[in-house]
C-alpha positions in Angstrom: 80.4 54.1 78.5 81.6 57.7 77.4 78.5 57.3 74.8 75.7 56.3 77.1 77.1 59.1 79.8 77.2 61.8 77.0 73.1 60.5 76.8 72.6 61.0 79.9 73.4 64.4 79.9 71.0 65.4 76.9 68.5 63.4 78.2 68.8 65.6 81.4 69.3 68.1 80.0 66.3 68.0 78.0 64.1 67.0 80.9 65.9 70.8 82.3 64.9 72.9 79.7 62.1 71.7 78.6 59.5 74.2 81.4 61.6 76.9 79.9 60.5 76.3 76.7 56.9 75.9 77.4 56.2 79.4 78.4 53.0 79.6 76.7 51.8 79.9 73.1 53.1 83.5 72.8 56.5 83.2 74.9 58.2 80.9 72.9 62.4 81.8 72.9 63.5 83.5 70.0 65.2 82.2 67.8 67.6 83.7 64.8 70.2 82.6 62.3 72.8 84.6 64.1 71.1 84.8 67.6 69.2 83.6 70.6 67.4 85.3 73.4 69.2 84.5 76.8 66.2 82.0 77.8 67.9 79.5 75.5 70.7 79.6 77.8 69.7 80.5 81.4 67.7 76.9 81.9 71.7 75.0 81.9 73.6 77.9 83.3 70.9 78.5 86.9 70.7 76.4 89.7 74.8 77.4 90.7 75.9 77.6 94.3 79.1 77.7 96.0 79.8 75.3 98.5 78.4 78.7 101.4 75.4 78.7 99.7 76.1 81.5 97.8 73.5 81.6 95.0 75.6 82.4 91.3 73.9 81.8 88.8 74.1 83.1 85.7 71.2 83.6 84.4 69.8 85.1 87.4 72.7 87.4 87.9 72.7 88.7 84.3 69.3 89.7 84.4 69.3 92.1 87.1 72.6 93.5 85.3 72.5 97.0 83.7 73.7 94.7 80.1 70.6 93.0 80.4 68.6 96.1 81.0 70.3 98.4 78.6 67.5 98.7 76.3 65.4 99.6 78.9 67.0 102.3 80.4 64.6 104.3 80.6 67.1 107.9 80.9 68.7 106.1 77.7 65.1 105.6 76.1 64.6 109.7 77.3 68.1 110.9 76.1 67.7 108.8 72.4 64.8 110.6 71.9 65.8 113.7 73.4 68.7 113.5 70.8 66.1 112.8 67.7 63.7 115.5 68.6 67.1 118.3 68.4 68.4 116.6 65.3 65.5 115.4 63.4 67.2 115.3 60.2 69.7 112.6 61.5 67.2 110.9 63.8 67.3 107.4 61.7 71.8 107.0 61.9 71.5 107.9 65.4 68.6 105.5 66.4 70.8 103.1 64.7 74.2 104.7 66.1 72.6 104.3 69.7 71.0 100.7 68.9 74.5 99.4 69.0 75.4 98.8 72.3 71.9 98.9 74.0 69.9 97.3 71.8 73.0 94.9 69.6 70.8 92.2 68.8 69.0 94.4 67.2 71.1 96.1 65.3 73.1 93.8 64.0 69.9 92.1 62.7 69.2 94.7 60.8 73.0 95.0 59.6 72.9 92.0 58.2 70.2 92.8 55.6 72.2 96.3 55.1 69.6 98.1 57.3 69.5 100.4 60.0 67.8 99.6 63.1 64.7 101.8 64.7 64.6 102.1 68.3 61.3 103.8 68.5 60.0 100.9 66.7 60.5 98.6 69.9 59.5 101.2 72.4 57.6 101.0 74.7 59.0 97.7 75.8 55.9 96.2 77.2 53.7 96.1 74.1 53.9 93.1 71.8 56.0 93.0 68.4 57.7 90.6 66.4 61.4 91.3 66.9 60.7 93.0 70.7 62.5 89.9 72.1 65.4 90.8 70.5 65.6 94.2 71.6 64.4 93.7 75.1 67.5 91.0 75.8 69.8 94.0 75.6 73.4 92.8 75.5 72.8 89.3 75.4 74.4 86.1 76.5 75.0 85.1 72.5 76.6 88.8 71.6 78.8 88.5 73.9 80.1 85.2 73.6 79.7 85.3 70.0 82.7 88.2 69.4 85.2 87.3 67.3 88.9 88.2 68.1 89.4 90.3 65.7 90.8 93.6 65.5 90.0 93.7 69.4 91.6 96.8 71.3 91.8 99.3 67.9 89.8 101.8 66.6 87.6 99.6 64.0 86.1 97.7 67.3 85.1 100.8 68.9 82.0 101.9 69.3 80.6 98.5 69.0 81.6 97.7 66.0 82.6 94.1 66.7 83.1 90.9 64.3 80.4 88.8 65.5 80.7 84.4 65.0 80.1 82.8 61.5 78.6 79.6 60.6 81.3 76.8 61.0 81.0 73.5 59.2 77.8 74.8 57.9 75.7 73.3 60.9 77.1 75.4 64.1 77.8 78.7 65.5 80.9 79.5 67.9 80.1 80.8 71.5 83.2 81.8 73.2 84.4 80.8 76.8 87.3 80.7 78.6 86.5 76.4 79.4 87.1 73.7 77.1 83.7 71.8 76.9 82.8 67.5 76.4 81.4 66.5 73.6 78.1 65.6 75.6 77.8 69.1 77.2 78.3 70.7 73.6 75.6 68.9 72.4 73.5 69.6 74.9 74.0 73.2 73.8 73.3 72.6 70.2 70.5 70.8 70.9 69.1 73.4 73.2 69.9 76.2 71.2 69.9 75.0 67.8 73.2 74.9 66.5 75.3 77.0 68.8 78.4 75.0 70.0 80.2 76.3 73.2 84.1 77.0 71.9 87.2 78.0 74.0 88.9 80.9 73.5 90.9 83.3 76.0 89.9 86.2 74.0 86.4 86.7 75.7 88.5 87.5 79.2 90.5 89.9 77.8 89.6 93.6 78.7 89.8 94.5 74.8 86.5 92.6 75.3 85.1 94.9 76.9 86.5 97.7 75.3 84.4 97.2 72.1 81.6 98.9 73.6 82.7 100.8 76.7 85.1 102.7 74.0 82.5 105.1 72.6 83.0 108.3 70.2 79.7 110.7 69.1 79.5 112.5 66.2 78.6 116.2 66.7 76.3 117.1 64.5 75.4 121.0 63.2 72.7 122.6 60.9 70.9 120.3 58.6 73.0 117.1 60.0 76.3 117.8 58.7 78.9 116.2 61.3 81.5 119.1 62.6 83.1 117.2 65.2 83.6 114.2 67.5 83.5 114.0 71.0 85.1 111.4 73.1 82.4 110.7 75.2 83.6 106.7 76.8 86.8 106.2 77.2 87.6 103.7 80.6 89.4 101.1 78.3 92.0 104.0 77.2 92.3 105.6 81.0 92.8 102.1 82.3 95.5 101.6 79.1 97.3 104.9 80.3 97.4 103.6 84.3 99.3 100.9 86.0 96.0 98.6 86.1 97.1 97.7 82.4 99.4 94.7 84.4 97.7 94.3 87.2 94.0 93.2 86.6 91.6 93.3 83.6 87.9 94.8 83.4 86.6 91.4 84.0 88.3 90.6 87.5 86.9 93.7 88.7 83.5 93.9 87.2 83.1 89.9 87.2 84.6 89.2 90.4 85.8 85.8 90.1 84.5 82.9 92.2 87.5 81.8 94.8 86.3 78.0 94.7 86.2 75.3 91.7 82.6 75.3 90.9 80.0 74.5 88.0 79.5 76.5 85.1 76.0 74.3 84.0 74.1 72.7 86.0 73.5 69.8 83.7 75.8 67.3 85.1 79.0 70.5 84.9 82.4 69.2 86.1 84.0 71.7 88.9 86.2 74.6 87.2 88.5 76.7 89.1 88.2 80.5 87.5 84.6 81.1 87.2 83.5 85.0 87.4 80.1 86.0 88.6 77.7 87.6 85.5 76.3 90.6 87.7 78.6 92.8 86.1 78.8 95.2 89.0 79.4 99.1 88.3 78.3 101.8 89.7 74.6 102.6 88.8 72.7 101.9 91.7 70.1 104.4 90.6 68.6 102.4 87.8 68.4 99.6 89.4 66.2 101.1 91.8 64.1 102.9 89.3 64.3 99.2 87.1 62.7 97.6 89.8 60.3 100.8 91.1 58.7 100.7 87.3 59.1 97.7 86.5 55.8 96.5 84.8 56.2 100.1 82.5 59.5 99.1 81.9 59.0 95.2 81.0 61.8 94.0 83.2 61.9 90.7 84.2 64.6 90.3 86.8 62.7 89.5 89.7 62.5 92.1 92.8 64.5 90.6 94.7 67.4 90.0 92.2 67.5 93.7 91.6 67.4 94.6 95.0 70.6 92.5 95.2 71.8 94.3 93.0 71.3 97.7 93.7 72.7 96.8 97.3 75.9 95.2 95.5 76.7 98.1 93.5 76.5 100.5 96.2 78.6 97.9 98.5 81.7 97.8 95.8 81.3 101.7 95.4 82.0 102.0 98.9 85.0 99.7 99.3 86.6 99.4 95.9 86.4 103.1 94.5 88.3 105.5 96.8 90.6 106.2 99.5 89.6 110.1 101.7 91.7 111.0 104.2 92.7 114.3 106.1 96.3 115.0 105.7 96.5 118.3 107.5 94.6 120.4 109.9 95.6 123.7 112.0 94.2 126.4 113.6 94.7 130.0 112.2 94.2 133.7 113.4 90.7 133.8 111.5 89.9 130.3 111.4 91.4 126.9 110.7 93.3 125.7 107.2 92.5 122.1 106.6 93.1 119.7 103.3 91.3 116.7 101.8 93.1 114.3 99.8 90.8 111.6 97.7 92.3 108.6 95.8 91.3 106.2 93.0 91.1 102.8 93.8 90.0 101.9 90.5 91.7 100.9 87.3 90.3 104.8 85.3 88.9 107.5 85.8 86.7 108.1 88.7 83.5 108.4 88.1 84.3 107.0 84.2 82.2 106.5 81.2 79.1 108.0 80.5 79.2 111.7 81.5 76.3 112.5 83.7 78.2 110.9 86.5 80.2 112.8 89.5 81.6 112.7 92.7 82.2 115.8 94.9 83.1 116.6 98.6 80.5 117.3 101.2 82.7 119.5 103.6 81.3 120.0 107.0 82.7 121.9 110.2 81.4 122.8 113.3 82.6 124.2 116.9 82.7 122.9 120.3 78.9 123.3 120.7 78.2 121.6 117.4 76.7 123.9 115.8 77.7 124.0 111.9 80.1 127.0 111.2 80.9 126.3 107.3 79.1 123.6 105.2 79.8 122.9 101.5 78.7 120.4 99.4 75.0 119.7 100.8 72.4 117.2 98.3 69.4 119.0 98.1 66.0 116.6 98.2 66.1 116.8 94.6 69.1 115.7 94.0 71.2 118.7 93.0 73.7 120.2 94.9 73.7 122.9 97.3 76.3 125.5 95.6 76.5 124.0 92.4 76.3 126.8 89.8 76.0 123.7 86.7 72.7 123.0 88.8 71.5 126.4 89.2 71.9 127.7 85.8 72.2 125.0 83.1 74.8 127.5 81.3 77.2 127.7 84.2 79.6 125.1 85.6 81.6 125.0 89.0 85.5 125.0 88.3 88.0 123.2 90.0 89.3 124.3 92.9 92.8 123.9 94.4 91.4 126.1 97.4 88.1 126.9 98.8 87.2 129.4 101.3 83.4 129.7 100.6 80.4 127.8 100.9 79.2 128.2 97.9 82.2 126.7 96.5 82.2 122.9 95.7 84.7 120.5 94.6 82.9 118.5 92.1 84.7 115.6 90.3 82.9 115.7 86.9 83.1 116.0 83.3 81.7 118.9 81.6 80.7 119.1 77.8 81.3 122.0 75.2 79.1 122.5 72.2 80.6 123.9 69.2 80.5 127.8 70.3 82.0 126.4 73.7 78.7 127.1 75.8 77.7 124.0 78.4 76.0 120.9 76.9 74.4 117.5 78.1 73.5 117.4 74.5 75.4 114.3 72.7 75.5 114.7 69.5 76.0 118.9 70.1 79.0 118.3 72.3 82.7 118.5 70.8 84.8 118.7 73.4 84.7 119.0 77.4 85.4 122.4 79.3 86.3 120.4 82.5 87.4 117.2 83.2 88.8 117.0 86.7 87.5 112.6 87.3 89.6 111.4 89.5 93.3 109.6 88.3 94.0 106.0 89.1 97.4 105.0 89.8 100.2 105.4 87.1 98.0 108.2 85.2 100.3 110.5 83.5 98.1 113.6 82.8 101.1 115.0 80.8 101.7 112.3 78.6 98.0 111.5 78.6 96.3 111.5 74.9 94.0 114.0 73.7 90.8 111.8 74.2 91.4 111.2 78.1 93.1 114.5 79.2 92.1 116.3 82.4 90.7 119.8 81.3 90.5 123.1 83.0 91.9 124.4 86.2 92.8 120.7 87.4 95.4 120.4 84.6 97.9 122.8 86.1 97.1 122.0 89.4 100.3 120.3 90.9 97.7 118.7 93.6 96.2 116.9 91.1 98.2 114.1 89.8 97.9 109.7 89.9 98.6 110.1 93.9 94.6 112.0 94.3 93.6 115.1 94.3 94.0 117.7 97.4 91.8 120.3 97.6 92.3 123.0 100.7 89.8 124.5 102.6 90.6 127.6 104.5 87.4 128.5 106.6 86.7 132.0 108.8 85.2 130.7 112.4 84.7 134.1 113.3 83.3 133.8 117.0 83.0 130.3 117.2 84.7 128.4 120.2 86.9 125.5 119.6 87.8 123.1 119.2 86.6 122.6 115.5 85.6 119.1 114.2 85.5 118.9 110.3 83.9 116.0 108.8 84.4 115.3 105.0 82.3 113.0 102.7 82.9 111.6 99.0 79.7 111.3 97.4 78.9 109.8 93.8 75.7 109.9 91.6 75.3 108.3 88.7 73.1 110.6 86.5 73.4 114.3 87.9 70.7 116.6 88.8 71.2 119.3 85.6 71.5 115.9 83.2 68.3 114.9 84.5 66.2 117.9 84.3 67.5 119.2 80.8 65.0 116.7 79.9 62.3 118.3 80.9 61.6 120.8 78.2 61.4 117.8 75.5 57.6 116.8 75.4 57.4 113.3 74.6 56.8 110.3 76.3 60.0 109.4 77.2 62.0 112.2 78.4 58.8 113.2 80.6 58.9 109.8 81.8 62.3 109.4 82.9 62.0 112.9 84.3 58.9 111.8 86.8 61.0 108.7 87.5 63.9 110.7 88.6 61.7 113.3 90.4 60.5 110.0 92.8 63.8 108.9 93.1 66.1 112.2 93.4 66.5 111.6 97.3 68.2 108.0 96.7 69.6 109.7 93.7 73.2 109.6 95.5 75.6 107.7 97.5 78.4 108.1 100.4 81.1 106.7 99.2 83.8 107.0 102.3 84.2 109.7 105.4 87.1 110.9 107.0 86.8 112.9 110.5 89.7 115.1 112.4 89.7 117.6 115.6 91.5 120.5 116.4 
């Protein structure tokens, strides 16, 4: 009986997969000693609901994911070449350098025969070539779930540099989960995908996971390619090592929220299983999704509209309620004015904003008197997405500092990182950078910023400021009304973009397809280019 059931379910499943694999004569699924395309696996793993309706499946959710678009990002397609065009001499290590994590498939392809992998090679996207499968599937369902556990959470992982499944038995290929899987379900996967057998391990829920390629260090490079330093550039699995999120929850339960019912993992005959976590992968860059979906025949996306819109909406949704605390802890007239303060906290498990650099957050500080008219502003988004006051966005060579207190408009408290090239001038330039001249991101909880490490520290005026510790940051405002009547209302807004206005348009000078592309993209998009995150009001 357990025979003719385990039957059943190939038979099904064949009868499920089969419309996948009749795309057409030149859409077959790729397929690869060491890999497969994810439309070997989203055929068994769509077709999920909870018992509400709620539509989570895998396959769909993935593909409207930033992992499954990561090799056609178009500001990382922009800033690769970007990158190539300053440092010519070293443009094949850092196409292969950069192929790692946005293009792994790829790249470990070509590691495998003791080559280096080209991105250019593959771009544009949307144009036919042999291995453009490959690179197009970004991080993959089978890289993923094909990391070994080994040497997880040190140094030799980092930077992508993961142990990826052997051969077993000389007929199948590991693909880690956290489920123990039937005989009859695995081979229905072996069948399907030639050889791949679904394998439990614990490993692939464990935030060193993720820190393989979220943990990312870039070689500075100087005058005829010779490497003079190394900048930290990623580091959210070592901020979230150095807070109290290390006990309390891993990078999955936050950015795989887990489904609170038992429910099916395939939908070829699955058996309910408490502990499933959605694939969306939700972050924080609502900004590409948009511009995914606004260009997406250019950019050879294949999420449907819909499913990015989702997404786009999602990320913005947990941005707003799982990111930061504002409030208004004091606020009192004075002889010139009124003295107020703003207090923001981090909700998350690292720094806020974390990872890639061309992310920040800053206060949008607004007061005005009894008649509501504005009598100090600071803060404002400009229609092109920079910042009103901003001196990093004015001059690409200047930066705005910390503050502890700000009595001008032109002052802004942005929450940012700021890179250093090797004669300490201001850089968006990767592989130039070796160091940061601020880096005021936001604590979470159980940050020590004393004890912290050298590759996570908080630099510049927010290091020594006592109002900047694991509890938030305060920043005070003293404001001149002058002849304004009371009483004053001041309104304060956290606001977050993903890719900043000066890390946009320091593209522009590069003339080549790509940078000039992403610039015109961002140009269309610079007034959704940024978010409200939370508000906090007060009168007096």
């Amino acid at each position: 009986m357990k025979r003719h059931f385990s039957c059943i379910i190939v038979l099904a499943a064949v009868l499920l997969i089969w419309p996948a694999l009749l795309q057409g004569k030149d859409e077959k699924p790729a397929a690869h000693p060491d890999f497969r395309t994810s439309d070997r696996c989203v055929a068994c793993h769509n077709g999920l609901k909870t018992s509400s309706g709620e539509d989570i499946s895998i396959g769909f959710l993935w593909r409207a994911s930033i992992m499954a678009n990561s090799a056609r990002d178009p500001y990382w397609q922009g800033s690769v070449r970007r990158e190539a065009i300053d440092h010519p001499e070293s443009s094949a290590a850092l196409q292969d350098e950069c192929s790692t994590c946005h293009m792994p498939m790829t790249h470990l392809m070509a590691k495998a025969q003791g080559q280096g992998a080209e991105v250019f090679a593959h771009l544009p996207l949307n144009t036919k070539h042999k291995d453009n499968s490959f690179a197009a599937d970004g991080v993959s369902c089978s890289v993923c779930h094909q990391v070994e556990n080994i040497g997880l959470g040190t140094r030799d992982t980092f930077n992508g540099n993961v142990v990826i499944a052997s051969v077993k038995n000389k007929q199948s290929r590991p693909e880690y989960g956290p489920f123990a899987v039937d005989n009859g379900h695995q081979r229905v996967m072996q069948s399907s995908t030639g050889g791949f057998t679904p394998t439990e391990s614990e490993h692939i829920r464990d935030s060193a996971m993720c820190g393989t390629c979220h943990t990312l260090y870039t070689k500075a490079i100087g005058p005829g390619g010779k490497v003079i330093g190394s900048l930290p550039e990623q580091m959210p699995y070592q901020e979230w090592l150095h807070s109290d999120y290390r006990d309390k929850q891993s990078c999955q339960s936050c950015h795989m929220p887990e489904v609170k019912e038992p429910t099916r993992i395939t939908a070829v005959y699955g058996p309910l299983r408490e502990g499933m976590h959605r694939h969306d992968f939700v972050g924080a860059n609502f900004l590409m999704e948009h511009i995914l979906n606004d260009h997406r025949d250019e950019l050879a996306v294949k999420a449907l509209p819909q499913e990015l819109t989702v997404a786009a909406d999602s990320t913005t949704d947990f941005l707003k309620t799982k990111t930061a605390r504002l409030t208004i802890p004091s606020l009192e007239t004075t002889s010139g004015g009124i003295a107020f303060s703003v207090k923001v906290e981090n909700l998350t498990g690292h720094k806020f904003p974390t990872a890639y650099p061309s992310r920040r957050a800053w206060l949008h500080v607004v007061v005005t008197d009894r008649n509501g008219h504005i009598v100090f502003e600071s803060g404002a988004l400009n229609p092109d997405g920079s910042i009103v006051g901003n001196d990093n966005d004015a001059d690409a060579t200047r930066f705005e500092p910390h503050y502890s207190k700000i009595t001008s408009p032109q002052q802004v408290e942005i929450f940012e990182p700021i890179l250093k090239d090797a004669q300490g001038n201001v850089t968006t330039g990767l592989l130039s950078a070796v160091g940061y001249l601020k880096d005021n991101r936001i604590l979470p909880a159980g940050f020590d910023k004393n004890s912290a490490e050298r590759d996570i520290a908080v630099t510049g005026n927010a290091a020594s400021d006592p109002n900047f510790t694991d509890k938030g940051s305060l920043t005070h405002y003293a404001i001149h009304t002058g002849d304004a009547p009371g009483p004053f209302h001041v309104e304060v807004e956290l606001w977050y973009q993903p890719i900043g206005f000066r890390w946009a348009h320091n593209l522009e000078k590069y003339q080549a397809d790509e940078p000039q592309r992403f610039v015109h993209y961002y140009e269309s998009a610079a007034r959704h280019s940024a978010v409200m995150i939370v508000k906090a009001e007060a009168t007096r």
